[in-house]
N, C-alpha and C positions, 0 to 999 in steps of 0.2 A: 504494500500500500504506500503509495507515495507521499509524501509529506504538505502538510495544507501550509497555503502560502500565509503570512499575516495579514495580507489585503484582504483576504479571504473571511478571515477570522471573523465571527458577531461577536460586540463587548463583552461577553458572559464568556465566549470560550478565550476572549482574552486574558480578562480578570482570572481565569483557571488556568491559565498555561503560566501566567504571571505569578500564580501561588505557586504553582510545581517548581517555578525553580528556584524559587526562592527558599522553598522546603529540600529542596535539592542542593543546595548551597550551606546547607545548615552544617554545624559539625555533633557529631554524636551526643554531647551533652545538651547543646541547644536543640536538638529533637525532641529529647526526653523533657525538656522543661516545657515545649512548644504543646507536645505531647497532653501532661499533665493540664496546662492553661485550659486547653481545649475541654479535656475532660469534665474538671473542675467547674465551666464554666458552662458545657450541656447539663449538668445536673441540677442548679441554680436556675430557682425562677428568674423571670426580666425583672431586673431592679433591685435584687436580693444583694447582700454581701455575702462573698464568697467563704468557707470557713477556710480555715489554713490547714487544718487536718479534719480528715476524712472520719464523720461520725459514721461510729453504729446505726445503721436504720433498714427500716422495712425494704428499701426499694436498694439495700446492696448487690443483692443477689444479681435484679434484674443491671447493675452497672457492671458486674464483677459478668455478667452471662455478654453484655454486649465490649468489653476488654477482649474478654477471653477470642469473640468473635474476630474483632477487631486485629489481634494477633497473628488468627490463624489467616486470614488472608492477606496479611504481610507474610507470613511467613509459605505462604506457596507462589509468592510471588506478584499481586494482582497490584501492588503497588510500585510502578516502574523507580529505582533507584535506590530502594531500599532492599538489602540483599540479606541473606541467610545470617549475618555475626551481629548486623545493626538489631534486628528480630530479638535474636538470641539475648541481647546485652539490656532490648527493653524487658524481655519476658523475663531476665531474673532480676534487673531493677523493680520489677512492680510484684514481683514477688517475695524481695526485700522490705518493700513498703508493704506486702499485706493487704494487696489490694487481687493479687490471685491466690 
């Protein structure tokens, strides 16, 4: 498949190509932090403060089921640039943290 030219591009696949490499650019420790923000910050209503450590609560499971998910398709590859040791180094950072 040949490569779409940027002329080409509509703003939305811009702004996503413009995230990829910026994520692409990252180095291993600014993944995991970028990582965590993210996380963090899906789980937080709009408007809430965020807590700095991760309570006990009813709806871990369903965060710890979509991590877990979240893993396994970096780690078969569905995310271009991230490779089998970056995988590896978040799945036992967050199982350091207690979050699998």
């Amino acid at each position: 498949m040949s490569r779409k030219k940027n002329c080409r591009r509509t703003p939305a696949e811009q702004a996503i190509h413009e995230e990829a490499v910026r994520l692409r650019k990252m180095t291993d420790k600014q993944l995991v932090e970028q990582f965590h923000r993210a996380a963090d910050s899906s789980m937080a209503p709009k408007g809430h403060q965020v807590p700095q450590e991760p309570s006990e609560n009813p709806g871990q499971e369903n965060t710890r089921s979509s991590l877990e998910r979240l893993l396994t398709a970096l780690s078969e590859g569905k995310c271009k640039g991230i490779k089998g040791a970056t995988v590896y180094k978040l799945t036992k950072f967050a199982s350091e943290m207690g979050l699998l």
